[in-house]
Structures are given as structure tokens and as C-alpha cells.
C-alpha positions in Angstrom: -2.4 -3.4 28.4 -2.5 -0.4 25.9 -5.1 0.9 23.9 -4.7 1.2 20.0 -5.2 4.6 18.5 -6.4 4.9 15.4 -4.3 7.6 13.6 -6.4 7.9 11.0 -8.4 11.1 9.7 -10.7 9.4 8.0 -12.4 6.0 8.2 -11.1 3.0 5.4 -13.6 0.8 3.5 -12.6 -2.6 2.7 -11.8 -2.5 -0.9 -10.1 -6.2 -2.4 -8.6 -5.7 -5.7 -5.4 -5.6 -8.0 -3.0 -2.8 -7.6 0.5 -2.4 -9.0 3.6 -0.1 -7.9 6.7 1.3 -8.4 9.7 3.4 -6.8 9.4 5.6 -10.1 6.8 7.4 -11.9 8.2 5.1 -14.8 10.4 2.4 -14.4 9.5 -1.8 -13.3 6.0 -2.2 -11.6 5.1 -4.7 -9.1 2.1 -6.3 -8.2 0.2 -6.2 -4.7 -3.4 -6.3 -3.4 -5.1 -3.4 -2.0 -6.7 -4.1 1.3 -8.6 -0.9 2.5 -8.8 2.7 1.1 -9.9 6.1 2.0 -10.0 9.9 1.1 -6.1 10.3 2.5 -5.0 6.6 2.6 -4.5 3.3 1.5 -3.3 -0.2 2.6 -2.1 -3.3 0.7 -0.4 -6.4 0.6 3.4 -6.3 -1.1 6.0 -8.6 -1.7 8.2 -5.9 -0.7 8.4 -3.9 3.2 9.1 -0.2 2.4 10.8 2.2 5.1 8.6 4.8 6.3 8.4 8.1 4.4 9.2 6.2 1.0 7.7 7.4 -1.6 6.0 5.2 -4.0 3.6 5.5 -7.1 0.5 3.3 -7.0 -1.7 2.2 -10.4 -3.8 -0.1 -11.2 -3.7 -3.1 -13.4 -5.8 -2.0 -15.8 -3.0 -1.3 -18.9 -5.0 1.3 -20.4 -5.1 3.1 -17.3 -1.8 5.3 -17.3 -2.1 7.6 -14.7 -0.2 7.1 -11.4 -0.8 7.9 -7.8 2.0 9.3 -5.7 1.6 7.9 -2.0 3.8 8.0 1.2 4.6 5.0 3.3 3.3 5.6 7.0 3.9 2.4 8.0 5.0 -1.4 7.5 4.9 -4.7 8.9 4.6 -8.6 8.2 1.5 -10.1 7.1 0.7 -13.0 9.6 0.2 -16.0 9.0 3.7 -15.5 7.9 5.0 -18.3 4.6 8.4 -18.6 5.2 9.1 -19.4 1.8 6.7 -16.4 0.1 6.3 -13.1 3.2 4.4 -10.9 2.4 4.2 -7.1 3.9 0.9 -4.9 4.7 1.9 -1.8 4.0 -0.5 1.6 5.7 0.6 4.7 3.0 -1.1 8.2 2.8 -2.0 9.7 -0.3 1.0 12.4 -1.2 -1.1 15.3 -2.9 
């Protein structure tokens, strides 16, 4: 049986909220929830499973807020218990400063 090894630099707080997302600083958002964040990192729940090292810009839902996060995908995989009709994807990303 192996051990898990946490990667991560820092530890991640459970934060649930609203985020939104896109392959462009400007272009067509998507919606997802954020799971967890921390100083250098952040997961959430997608729609959409991203290859690792794509580069994605995070926001939230807020439409007065404008600004937008550039972030790295470190990792993806399916959210369990798996819908069939509806998956959904946790994503892990780092923050790309």
C-alpha cells in the first residue's frame, strides 16, 4: 500500500463558493465551485478536465469584480460519485504569479 504525499507548500482551507473561468484573459467564462484555497493554490469543481500545465484565468462571480487571476493546472481528475449524464472534474491548479 503506498503512502500519499502531500505536494503542497502550504496547507488549503476549505473555502465553498462561486468561481468562474476562462482559457482567455477575455473571451467566454464558465462557471465552477471552488473547493479549497491557499497562498499558492487552489481547487474546484468544473464541468470541464484541463491537461496539466494549462493555463487558465480564474474570477469570481461577482460582475463588478473585473480583475482576473492567472493559475496553472497541476492536476485533474473525476469527481466521484460520478453522474453519468452531468461529470464533473476537480481540478488542483497553482497560482501563476
Amino acid at each position: 500500500m503506498a503512502d500519499f504525499q502531500n505536494q503542497r507548500r502550504a496547507n488549503r482551507a476549505r473555502i465553498l463558493g462561486d468561481i468562474m473561468y476562462s482559457r482567455m484573459t477575455s473571451g467566454e467564462f464558465y462557471k465552477a465551485r471552488m473547493r479549497d484555497c491557499s497562498d499558492d493554490g487552489i481547487g474546484f469543481v468544473s464541468e470541464h478536465p484541463y491537461l496539466r500545465d494549462t493555463r487558465i484565468y480564474l474570477k469570481s462571480r461577482d460582475k463588478r469584480d473585473t480583475s482576473r487571476h492567472p493559475v496553472v493546472i497541476m492536476w485533474s481528475m473525476l469527481n466521484y460519485p460520478i453522474n453519468k449524464e452531468r461529470p464533473l472534474y476537480r481540478i488542483g491548479a497553482r497560482f501563476d504569479t
